[in-house]
N, C-alpha and C positions, 0 to 999 in steps of 0.2 A: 366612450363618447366624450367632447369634451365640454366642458360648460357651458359655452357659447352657443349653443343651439338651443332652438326656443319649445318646449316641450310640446307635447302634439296636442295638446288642452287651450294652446295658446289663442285666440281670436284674430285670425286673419284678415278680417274686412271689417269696416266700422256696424256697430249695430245697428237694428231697424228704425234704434228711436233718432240715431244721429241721421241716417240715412233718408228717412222720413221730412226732418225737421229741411233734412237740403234739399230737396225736393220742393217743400214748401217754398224756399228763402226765394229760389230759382223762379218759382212759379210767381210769387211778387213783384220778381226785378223783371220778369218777362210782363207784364201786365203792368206796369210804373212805366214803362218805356213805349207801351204801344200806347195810354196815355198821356202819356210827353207828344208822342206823336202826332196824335191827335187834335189837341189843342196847339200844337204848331203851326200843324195844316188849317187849323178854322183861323187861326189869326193872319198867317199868308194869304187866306181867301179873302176878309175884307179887308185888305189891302190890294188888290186887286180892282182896274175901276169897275164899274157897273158897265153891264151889257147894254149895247145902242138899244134906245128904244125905239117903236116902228116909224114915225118921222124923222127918225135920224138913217133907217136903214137906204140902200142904193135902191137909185131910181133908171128904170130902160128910157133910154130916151125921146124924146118927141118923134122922131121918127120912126119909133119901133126897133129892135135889137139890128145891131147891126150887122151886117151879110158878108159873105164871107169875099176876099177880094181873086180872082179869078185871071193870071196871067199868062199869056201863051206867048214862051221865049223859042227863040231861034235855036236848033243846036249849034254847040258850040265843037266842028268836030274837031278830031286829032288825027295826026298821020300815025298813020299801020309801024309799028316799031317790032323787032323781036323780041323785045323786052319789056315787062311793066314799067311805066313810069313813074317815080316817085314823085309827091306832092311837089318837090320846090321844082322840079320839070319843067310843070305843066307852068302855060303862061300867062299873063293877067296878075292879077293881087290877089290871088286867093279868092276867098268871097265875099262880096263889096256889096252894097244895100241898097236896091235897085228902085227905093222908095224915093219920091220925093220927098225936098230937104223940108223939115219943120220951125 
């Protein structure tokens, strides 16, 4: 055999007290960081503004909520093709805002 080999007595993994203590170090840096965390988020929160209070919240109006608007359009047909037609086809401008202007 020749020298360089490590005899069979040799300790192949760190022992339980090193293995232990890193367990511990670990277990600190995880619990340091979710307390960083912590005090991050409480200092983000007041800075954050204050929730409207209830004379600041929205009001229905005098008239009650308003209804829904109800329009009966003309169709608009097309001639019989044997093929679909694509959007820039069809004719008009697309679709246009049939509201009056504000």
């Amino acid at each position: 055999m020749a020298a360089s080999h490590l005899p069979l007595t040799a300790p192949l993994a760190a022992s339980h007290g090193t293995s232990g203590a890193l367990l511990v170090l670990v277990g600190v840096v995880i619990v340091a960081v979710l307390l960083a965390a912590f005090v991050w988020g409480r200092r983000a929160k007041t800075r954050e503004p204050a929730p409207p209070r209830p004379e600041e919240q929205p009001r229905l109006p005098e008239g009650g909520p308003v209804g829904d608007v109800v329009e009966n359009r003309e169709p608009d047909e097309l001639r019989p093709t044997e093929q679909r037609l694509s959007p820039h086809e069809l004719k008009g401008e697309g679709t246009h805002d049939s509201s009056p202007p504000r």
